[in-house]
N, CA, C and O atoms as a Tripos MOL2 file, in Angstrom:
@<TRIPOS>MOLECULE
protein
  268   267    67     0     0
PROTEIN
NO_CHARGES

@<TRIPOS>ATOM
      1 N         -67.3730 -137.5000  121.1680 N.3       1 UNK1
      2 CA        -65.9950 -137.6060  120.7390 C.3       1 UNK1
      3 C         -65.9290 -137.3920  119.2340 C.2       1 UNK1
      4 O         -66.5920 -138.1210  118.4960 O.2       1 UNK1
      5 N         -65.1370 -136.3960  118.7340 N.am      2 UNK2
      6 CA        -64.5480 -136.2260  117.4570 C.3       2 UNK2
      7 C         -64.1520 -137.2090  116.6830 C.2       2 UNK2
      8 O         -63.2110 -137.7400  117.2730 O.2       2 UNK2
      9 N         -64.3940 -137.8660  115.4620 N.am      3 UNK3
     10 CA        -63.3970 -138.8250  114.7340 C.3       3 UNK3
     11 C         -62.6230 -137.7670  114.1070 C.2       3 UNK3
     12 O         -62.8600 -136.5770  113.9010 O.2       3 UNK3
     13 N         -61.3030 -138.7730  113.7760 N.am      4 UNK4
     14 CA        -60.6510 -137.6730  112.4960 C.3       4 UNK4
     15 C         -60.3720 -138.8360  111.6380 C.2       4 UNK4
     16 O         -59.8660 -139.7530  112.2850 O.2       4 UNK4
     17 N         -60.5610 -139.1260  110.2190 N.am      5 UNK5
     18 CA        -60.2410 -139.9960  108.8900 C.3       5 UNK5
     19 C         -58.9700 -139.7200  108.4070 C.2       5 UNK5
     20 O         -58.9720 -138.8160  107.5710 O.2       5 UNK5
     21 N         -57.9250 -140.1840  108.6490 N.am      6 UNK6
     22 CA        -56.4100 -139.4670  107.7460 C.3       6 UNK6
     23 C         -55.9050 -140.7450  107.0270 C.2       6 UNK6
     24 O         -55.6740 -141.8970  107.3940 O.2       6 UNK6
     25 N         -55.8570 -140.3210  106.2890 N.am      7 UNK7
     26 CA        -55.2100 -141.0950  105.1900 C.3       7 UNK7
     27 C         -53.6690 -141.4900  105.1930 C.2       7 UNK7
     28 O         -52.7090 -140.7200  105.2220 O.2       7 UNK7
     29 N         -53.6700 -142.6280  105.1620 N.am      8 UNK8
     30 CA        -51.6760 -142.7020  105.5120 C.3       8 UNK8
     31 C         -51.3530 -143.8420  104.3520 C.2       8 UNK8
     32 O         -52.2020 -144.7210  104.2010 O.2       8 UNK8
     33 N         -50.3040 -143.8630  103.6240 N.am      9 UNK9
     34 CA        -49.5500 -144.8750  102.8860 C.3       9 UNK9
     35 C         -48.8920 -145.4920  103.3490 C.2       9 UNK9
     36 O         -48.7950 -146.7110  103.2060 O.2       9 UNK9
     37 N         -48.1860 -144.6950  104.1220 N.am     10 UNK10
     38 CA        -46.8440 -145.5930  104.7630 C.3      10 UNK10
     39 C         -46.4620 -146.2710  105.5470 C.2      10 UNK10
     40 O         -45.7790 -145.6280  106.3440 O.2      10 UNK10
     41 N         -46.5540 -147.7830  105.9020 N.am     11 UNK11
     42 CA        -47.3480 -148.7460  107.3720 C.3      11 UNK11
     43 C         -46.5060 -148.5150  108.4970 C.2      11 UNK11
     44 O         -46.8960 -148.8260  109.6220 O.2      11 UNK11
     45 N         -44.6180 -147.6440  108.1740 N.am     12 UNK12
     46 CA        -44.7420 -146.8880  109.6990 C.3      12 UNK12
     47 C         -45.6420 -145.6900  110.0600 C.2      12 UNK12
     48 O         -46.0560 -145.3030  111.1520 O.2      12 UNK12
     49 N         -45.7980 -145.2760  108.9590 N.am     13 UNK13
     50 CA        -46.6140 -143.9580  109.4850 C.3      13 UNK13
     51 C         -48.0830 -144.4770  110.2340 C.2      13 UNK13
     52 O         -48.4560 -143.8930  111.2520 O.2      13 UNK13
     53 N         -48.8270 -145.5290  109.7010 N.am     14 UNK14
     54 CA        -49.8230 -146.0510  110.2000 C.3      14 UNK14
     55 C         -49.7630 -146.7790  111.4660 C.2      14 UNK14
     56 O         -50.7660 -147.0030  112.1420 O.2      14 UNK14
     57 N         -48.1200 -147.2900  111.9060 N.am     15 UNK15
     58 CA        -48.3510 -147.6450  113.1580 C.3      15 UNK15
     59 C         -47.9030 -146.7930  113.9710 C.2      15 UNK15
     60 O         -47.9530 -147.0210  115.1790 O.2      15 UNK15
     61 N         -47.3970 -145.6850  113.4950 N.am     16 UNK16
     62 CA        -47.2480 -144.5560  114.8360 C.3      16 UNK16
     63 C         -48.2980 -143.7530  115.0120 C.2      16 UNK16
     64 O         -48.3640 -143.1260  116.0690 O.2      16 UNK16
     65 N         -49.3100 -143.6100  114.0380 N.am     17 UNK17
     66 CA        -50.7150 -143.0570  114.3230 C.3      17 UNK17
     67 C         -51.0440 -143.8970  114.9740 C.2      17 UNK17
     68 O         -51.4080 -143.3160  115.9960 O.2      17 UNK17
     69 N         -51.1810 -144.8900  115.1150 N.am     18 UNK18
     70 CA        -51.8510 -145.9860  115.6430 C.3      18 UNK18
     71 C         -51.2710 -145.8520  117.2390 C.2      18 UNK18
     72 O         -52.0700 -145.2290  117.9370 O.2      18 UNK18
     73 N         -50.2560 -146.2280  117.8450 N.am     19 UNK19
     74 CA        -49.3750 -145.9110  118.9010 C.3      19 UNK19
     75 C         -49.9670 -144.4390  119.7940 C.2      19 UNK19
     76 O         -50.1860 -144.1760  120.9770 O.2      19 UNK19
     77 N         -50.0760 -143.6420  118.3710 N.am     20 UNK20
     78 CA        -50.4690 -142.2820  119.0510 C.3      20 UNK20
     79 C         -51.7630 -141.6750  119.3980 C.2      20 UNK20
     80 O         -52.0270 -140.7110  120.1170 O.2      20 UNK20
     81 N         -52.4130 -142.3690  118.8010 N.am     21 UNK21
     82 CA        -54.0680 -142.8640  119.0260 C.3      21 UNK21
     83 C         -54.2060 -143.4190  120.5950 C.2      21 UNK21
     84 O         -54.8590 -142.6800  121.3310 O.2      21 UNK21
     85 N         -53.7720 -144.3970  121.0710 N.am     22 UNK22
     86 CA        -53.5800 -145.6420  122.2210 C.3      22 UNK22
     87 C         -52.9020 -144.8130  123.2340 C.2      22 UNK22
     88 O         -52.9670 -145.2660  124.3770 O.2      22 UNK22
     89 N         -52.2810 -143.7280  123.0820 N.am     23 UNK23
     90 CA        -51.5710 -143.0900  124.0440 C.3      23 UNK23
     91 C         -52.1190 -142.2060  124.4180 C.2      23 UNK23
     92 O         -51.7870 -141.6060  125.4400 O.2      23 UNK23
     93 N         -52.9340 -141.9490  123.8130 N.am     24 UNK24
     94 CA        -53.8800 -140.5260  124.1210 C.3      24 UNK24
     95 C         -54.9340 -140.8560  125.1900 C.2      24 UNK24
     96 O         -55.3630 -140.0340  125.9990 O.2      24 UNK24
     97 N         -55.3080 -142.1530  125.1100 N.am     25 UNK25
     98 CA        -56.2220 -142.7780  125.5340 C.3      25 UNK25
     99 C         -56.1450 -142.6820  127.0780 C.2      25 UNK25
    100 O         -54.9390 -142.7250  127.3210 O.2      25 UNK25
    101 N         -56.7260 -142.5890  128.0730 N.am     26 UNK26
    102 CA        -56.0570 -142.6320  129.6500 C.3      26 UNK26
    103 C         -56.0750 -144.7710  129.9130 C.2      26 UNK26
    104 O         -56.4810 -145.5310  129.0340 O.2      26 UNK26
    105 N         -55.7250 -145.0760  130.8080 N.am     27 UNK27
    106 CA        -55.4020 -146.0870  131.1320 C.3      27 UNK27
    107 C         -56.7200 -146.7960  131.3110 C.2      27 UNK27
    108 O         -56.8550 -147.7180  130.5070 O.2      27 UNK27
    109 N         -57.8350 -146.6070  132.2280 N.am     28 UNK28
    110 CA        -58.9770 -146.6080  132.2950 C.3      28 UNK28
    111 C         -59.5590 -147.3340  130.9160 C.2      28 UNK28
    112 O         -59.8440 -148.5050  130.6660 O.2      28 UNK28
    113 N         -59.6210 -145.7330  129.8950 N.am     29 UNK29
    114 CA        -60.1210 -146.4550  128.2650 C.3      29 UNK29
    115 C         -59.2440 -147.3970  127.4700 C.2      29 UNK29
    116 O         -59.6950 -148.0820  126.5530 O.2      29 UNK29
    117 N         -57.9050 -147.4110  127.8710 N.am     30 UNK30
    118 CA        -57.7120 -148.9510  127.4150 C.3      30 UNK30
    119 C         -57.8880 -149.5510  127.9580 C.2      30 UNK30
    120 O         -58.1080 -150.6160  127.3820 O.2      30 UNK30
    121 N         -57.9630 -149.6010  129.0230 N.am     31 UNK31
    122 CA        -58.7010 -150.8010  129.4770 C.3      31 UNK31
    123 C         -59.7710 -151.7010  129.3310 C.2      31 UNK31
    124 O         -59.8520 -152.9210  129.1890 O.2      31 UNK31
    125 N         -60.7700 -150.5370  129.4240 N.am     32 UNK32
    126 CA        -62.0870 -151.2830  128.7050 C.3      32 UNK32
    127 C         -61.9520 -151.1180  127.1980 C.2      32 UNK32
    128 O         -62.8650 -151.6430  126.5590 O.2      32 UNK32
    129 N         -61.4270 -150.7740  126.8070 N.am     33 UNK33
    130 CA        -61.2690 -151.3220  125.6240 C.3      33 UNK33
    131 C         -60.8210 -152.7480  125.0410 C.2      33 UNK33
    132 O         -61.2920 -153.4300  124.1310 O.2      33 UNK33
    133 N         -59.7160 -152.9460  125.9220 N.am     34 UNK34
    134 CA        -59.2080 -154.3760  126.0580 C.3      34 UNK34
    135 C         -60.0940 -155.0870  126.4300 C.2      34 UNK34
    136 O         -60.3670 -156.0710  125.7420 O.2      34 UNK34
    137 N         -60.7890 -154.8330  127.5730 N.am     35 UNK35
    138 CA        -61.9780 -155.4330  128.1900 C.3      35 UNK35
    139 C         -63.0870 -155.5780  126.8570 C.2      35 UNK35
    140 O         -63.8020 -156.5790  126.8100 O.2      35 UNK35
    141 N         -63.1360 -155.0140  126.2870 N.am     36 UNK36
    142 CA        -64.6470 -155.1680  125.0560 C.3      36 UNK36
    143 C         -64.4960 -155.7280  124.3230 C.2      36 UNK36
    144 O         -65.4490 -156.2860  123.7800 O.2      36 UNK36
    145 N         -62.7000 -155.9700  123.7140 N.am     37 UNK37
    146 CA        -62.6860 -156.6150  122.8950 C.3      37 UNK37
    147 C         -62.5770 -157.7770  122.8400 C.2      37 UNK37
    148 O         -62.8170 -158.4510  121.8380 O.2      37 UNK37
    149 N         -61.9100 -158.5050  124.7220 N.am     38 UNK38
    150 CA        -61.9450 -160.0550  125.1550 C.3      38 UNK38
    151 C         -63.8030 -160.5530  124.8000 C.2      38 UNK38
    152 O         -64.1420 -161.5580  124.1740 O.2      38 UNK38
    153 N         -64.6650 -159.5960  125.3640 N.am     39 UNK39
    154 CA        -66.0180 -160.1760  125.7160 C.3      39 UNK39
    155 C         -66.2170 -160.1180  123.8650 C.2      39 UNK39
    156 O         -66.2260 -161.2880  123.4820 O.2      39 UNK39
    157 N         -66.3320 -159.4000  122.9730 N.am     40 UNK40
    158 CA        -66.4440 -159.5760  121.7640 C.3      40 UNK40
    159 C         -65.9330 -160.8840  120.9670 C.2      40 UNK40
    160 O         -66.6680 -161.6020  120.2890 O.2      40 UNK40
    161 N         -64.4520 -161.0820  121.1790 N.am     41 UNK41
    162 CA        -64.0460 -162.2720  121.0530 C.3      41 UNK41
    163 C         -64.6230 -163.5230  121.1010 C.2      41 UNK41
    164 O         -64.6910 -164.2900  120.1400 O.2      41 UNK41
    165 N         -65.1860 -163.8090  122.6000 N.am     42 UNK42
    166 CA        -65.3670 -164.9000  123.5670 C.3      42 UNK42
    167 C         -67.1200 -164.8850  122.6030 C.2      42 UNK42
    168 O         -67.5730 -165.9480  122.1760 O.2      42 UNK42
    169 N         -67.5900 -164.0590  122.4820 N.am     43 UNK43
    170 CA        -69.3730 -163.8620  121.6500 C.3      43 UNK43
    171 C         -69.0540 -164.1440  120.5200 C.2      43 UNK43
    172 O         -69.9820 -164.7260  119.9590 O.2      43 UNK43
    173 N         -67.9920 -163.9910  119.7550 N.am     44 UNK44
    174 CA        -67.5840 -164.9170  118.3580 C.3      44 UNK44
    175 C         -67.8750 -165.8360  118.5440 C.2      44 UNK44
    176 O         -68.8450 -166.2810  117.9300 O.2      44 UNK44
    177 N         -67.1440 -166.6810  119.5660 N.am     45 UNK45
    178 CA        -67.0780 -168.1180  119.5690 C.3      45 UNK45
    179 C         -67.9510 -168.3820  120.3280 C.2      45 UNK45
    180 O         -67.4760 -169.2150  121.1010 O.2      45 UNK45
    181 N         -69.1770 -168.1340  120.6430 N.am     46 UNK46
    182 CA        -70.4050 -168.2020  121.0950 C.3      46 UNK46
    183 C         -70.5640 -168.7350  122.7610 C.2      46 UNK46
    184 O         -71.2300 -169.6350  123.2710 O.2      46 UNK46
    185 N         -69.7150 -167.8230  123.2630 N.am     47 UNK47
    186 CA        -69.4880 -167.7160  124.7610 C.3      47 UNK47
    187 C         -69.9800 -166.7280  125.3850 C.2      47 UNK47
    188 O         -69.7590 -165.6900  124.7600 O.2      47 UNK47
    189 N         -70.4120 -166.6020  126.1030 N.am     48 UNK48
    190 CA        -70.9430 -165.6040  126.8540 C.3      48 UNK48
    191 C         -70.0450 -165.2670  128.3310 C.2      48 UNK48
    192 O         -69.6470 -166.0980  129.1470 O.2      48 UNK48
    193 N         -69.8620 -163.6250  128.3730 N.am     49 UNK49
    194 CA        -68.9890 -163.6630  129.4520 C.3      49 UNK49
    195 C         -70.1150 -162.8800  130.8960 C.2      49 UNK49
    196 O         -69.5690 -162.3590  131.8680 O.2      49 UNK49
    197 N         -71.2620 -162.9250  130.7990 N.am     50 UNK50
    198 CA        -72.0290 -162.7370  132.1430 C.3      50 UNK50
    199 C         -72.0210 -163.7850  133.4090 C.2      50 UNK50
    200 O         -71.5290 -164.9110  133.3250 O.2      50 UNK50
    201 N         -72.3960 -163.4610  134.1320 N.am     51 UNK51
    202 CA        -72.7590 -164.4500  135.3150 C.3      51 UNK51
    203 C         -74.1500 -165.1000  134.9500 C.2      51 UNK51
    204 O         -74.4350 -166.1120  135.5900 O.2      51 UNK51
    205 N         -74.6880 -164.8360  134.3920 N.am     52 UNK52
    206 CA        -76.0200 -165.6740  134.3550 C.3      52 UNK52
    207 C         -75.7500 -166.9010  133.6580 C.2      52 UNK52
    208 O         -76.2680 -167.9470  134.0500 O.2      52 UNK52
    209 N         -74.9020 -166.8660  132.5490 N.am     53 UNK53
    210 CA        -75.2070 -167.9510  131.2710 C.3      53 UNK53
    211 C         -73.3230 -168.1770  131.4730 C.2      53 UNK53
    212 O         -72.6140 -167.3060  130.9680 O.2      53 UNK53
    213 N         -72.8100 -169.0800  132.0390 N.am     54 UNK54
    214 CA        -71.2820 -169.7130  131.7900 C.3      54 UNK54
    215 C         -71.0570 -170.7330  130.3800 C.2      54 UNK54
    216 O         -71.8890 -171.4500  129.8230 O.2      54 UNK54
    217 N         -69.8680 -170.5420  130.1040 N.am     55 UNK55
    218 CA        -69.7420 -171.6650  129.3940 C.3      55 UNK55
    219 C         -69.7910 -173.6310  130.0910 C.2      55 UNK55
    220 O         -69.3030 -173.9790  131.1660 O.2      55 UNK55
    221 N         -70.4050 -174.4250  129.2370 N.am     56 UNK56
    222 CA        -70.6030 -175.3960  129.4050 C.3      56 UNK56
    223 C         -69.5150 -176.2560  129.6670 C.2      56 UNK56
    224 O         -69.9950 -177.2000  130.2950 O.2      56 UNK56
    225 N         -68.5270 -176.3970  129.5450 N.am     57 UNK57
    226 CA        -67.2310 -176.7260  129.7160 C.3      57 UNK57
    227 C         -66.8250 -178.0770  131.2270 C.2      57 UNK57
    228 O         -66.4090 -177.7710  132.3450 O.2      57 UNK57
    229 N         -67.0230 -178.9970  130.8980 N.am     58 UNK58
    230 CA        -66.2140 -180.2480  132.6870 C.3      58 UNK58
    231 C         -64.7440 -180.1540  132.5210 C.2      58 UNK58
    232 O         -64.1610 -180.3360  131.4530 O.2      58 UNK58
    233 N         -64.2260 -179.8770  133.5720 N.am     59 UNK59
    234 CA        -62.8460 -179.9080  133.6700 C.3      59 UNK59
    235 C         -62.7990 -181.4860  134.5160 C.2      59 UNK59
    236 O         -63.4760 -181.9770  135.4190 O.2      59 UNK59
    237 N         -61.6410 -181.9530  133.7070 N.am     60 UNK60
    238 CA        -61.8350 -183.3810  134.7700 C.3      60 UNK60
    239 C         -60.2550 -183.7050  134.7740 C.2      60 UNK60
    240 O         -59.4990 -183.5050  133.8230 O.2      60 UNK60
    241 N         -59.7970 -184.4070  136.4060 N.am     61 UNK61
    242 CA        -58.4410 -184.0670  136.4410 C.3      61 UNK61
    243 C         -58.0320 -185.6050  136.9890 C.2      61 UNK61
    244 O         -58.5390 -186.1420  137.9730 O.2      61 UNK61
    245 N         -57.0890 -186.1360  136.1980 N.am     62 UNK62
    246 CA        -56.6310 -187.4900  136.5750 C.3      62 UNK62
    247 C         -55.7050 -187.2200  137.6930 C.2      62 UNK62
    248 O         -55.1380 -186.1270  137.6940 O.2      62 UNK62
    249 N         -55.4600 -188.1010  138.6920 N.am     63 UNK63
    250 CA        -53.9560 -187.5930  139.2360 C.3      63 UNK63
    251 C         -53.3890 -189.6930  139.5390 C.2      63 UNK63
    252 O         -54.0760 -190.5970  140.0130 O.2      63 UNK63
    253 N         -51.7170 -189.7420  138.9330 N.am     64 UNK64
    254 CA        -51.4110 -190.7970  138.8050 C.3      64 UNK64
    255 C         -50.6190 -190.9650  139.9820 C.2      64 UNK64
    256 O         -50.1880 -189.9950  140.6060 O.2      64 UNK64
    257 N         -50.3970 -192.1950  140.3270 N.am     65 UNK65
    258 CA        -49.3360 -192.1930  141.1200 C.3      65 UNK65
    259 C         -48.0760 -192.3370  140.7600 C.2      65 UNK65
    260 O         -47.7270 -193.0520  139.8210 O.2      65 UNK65
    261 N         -47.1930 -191.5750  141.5810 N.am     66 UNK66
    262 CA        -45.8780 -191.1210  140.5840 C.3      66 UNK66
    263 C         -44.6870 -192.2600  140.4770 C.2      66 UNK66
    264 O         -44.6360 -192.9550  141.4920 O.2      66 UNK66
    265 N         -43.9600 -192.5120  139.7150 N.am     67 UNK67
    266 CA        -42.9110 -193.8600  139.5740 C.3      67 UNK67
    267 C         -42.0280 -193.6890  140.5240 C.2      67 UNK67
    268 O         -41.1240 -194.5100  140.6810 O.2      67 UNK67
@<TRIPOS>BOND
     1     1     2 1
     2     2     3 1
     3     3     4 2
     4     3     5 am
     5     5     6 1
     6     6     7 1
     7     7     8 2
     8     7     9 am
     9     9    10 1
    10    10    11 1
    11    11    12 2
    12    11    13 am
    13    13    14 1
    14    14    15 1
    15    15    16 2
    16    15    17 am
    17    17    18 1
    18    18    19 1
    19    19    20 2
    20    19    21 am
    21    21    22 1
    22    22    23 1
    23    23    24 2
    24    23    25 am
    25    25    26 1
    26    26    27 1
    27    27    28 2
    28    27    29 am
    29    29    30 1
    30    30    31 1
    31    31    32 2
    32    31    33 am
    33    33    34 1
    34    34    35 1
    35    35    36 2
    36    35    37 am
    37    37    38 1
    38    38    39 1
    39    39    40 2
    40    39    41 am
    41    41    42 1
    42    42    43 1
    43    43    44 2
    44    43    45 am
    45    45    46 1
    46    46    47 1
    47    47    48 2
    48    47    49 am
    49    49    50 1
    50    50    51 1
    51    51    52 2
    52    51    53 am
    53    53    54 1
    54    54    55 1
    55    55    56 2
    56    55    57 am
    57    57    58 1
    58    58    59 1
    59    59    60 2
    60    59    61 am
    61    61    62 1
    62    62    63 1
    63    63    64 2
    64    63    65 am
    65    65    66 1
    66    66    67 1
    67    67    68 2
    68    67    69 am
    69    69    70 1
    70    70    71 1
    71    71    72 2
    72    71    73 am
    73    73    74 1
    74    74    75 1
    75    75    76 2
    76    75    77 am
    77    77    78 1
    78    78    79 1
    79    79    80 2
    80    79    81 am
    81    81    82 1
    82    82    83 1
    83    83    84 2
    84    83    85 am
    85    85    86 1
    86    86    87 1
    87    87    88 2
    88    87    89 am
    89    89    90 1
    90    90    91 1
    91    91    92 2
    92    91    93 am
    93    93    94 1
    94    94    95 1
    95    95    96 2
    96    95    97 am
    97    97    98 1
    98    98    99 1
    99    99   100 2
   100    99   101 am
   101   101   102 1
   102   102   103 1
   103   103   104 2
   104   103   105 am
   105   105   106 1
   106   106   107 1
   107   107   108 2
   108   107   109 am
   109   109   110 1
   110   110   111 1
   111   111   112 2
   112   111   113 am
   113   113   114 1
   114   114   115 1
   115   115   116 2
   116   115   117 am
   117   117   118 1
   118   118   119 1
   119   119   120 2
   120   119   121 am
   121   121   122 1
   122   122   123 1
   123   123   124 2
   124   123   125 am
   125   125   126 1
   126   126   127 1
   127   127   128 2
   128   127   129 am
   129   129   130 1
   130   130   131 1
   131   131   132 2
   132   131   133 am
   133   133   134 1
   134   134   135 1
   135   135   136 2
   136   135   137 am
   137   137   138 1
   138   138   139 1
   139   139   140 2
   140   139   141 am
   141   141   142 1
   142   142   143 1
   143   143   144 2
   144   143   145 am
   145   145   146 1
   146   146   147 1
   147   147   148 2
   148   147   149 am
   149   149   150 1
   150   150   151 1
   151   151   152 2
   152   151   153 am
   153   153   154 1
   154   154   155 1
   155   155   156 2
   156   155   157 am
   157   157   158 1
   158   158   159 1
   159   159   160 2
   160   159   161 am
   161   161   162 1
   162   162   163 1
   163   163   164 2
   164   163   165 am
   165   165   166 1
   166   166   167 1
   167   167   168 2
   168   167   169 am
   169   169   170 1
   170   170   171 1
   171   171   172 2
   172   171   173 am
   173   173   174 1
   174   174   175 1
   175   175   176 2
   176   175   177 am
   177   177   178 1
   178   178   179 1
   179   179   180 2
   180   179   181 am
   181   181   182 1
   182   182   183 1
   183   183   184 2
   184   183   185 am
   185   185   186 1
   186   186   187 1
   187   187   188 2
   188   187   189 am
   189   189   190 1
   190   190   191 1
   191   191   192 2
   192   191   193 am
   193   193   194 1
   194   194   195 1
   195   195   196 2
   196   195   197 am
   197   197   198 1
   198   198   199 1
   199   199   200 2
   200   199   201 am
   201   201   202 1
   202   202   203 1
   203   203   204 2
   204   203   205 am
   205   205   206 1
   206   206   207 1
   207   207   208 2
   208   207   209 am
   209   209   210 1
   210   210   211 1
   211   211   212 2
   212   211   213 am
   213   213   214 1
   214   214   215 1
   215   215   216 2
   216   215   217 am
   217   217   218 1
   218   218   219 1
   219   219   220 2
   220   219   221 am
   221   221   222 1
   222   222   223 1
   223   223   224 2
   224   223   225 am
   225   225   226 1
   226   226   227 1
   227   227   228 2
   228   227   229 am
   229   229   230 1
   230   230   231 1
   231   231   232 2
   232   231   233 am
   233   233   234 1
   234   234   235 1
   235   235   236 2
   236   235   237 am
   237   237   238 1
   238   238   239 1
   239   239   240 2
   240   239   241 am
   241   241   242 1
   242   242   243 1
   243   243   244 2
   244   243   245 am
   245   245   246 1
   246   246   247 1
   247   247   248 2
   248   247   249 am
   249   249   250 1
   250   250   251 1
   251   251   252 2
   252   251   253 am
   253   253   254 1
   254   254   255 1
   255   255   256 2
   256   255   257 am
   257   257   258 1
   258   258   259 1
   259   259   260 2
   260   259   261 am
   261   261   262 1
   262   262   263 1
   263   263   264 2
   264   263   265 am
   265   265   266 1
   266   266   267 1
   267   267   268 2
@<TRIPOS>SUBSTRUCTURE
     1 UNK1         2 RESIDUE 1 A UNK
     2 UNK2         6 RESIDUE 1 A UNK
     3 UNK3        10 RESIDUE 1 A UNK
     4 UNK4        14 RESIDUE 1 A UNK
     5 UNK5        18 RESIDUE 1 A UNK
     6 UNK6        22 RESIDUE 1 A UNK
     7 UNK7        26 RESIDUE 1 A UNK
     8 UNK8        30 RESIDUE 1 A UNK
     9 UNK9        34 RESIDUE 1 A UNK
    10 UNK10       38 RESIDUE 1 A UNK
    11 UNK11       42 RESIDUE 1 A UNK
    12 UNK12       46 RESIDUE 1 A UNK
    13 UNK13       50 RESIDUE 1 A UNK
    14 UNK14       54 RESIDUE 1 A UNK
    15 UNK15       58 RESIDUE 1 A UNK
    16 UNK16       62 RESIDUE 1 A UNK
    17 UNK17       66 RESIDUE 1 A UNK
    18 UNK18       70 RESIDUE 1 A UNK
    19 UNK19       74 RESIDUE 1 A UNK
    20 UNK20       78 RESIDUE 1 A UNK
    21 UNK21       82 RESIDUE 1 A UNK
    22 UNK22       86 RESIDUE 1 A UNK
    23 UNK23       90 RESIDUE 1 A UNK
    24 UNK24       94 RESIDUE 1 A UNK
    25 UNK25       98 RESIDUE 1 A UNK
    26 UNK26      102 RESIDUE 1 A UNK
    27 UNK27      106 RESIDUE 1 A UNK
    28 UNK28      110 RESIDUE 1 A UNK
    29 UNK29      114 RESIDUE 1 A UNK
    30 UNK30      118 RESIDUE 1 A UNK
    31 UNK31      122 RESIDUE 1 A UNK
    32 UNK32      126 RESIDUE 1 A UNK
    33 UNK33      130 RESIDUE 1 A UNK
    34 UNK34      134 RESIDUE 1 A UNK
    35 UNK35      138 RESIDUE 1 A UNK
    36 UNK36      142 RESIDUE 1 A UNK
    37 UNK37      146 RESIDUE 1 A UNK
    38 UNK38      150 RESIDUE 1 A UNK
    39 UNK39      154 RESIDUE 1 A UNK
    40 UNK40      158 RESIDUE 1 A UNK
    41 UNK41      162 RESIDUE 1 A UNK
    42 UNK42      166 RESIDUE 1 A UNK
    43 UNK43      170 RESIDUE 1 A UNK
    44 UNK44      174 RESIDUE 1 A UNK
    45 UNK45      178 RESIDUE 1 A UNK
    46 UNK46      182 RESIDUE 1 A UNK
    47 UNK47      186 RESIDUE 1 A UNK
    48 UNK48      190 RESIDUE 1 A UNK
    49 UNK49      194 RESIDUE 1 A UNK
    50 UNK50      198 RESIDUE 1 A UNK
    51 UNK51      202 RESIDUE 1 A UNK
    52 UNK52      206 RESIDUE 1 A UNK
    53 UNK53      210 RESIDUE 1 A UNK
    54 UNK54      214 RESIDUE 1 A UNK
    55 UNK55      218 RESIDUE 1 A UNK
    56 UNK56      222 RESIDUE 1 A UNK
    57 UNK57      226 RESIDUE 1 A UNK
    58 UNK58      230 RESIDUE 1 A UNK
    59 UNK59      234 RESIDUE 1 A UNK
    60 UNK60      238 RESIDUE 1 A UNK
    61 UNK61      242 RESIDUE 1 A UNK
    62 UNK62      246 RESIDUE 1 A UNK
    63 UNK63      250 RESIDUE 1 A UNK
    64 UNK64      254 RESIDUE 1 A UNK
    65 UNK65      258 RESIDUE 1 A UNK
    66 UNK66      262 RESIDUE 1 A UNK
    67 UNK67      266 RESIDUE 1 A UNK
């Protein structure tokens, strides 16, 4: 894949490159794109999104009796 570097001043002009970048894209590559950037995220905060290694996390659920 080609990069292209363009230079823009003007932050509409930068978000309609931007827009027009994302549109070009088929549905598929945003997708995983979206997809790479959740698992990137989640490895910030030192989570791992495989099946082997889960986060450590107890969910624990009271239930009251109601008034």
């Amino acid at each position: 894949m080609d990069k292209i570097i363009r230079k823009v001043t003007d932050p509409r002009q930068q978000q309609a490159e931007t827009y027009r970048y994302w549109q070009s894209l088929s549905v598929g590559e945003r997708l995983s794109a979206v997809w790479q950037a959740s698992v990137d995220a989640y490895a910030f905060k030192g989570v791992l999104m495989d099946d082997e290694q889960r986060s450590e996390r107890t969910l624990t659920r009271v239930q009251r009796k109601r008034r």
